[in-house]
C-alpha positions in Angstrom: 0.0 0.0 0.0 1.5 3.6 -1.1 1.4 6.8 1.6 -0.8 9.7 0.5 0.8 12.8 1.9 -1.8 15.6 3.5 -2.0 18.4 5.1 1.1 19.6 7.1 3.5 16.5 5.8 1.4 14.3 7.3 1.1 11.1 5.4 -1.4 8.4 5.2 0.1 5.1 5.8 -3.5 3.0 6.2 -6.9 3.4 4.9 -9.4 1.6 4.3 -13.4 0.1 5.4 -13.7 -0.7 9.1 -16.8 -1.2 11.3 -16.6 1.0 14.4 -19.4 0.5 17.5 -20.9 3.6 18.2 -21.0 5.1 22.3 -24.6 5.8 23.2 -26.5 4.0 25.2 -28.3 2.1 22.4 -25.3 2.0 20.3 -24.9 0.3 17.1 -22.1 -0.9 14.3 -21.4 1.0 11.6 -19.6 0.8 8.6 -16.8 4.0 8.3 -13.7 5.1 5.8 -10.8 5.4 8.0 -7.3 6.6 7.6 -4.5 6.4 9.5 -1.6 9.3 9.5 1.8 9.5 10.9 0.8 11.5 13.5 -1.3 8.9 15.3 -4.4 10.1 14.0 -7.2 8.0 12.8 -9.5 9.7 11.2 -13.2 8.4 9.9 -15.4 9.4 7.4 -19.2 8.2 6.0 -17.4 7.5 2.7 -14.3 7.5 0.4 -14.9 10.7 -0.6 -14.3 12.3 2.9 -17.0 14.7 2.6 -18.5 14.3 5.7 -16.1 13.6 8.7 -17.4 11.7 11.4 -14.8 12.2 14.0 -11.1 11.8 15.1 -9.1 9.4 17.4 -6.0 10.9 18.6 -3.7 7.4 19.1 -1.6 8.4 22.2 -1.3 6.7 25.2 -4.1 4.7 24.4 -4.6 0.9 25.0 -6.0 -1.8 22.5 -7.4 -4.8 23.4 -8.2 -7.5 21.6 -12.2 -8.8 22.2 -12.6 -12.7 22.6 -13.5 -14.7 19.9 -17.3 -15.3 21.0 -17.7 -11.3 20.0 -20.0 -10.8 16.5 -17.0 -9.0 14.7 -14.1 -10.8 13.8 -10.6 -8.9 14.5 -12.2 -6.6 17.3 -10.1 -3.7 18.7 -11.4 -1.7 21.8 -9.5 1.3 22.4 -8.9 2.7 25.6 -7.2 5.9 27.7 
């Protein structure tokens, strides 16, 4: 996969479909366009075309774990402080 370079010499070094749980109290899964910069950021979108930006995760100090296997999604990341 190539980088894309963006704003302030940041690059994008992943990108791609993911399926992200949402944090209400009724939440639900649903399907986003994220990239990945050098910075650490990942940002998501509702589509390729980045038009509408859904939100950013800033990826410092934060802790992934890895769901067990009995959970819906397959390859689930939570993501904590």
């Amino acid at each position: 996969m190539s980088t894309v370079v963006v704003d302030k010499g940041e690059e994008i070094i992943y990108f791609g479909w993911l399926w992200k749980k949402g944090s209400g109290f009724i939440s639900s899964w649903r399907r986003r366009y994220f990239e990945l910069s050098t910075s650490g950021t990942l940002s998501y979108y509702t589509d390729e075309d980045k038009k509408i930006s859904k939100g950013r995760i800033v990826l410092v100090n934060i802790r992934a774990y890895i769901l067990p296997s009995s959970n819906p999604n397959p390859k689930c990341v939570k993501l904590t402080k």
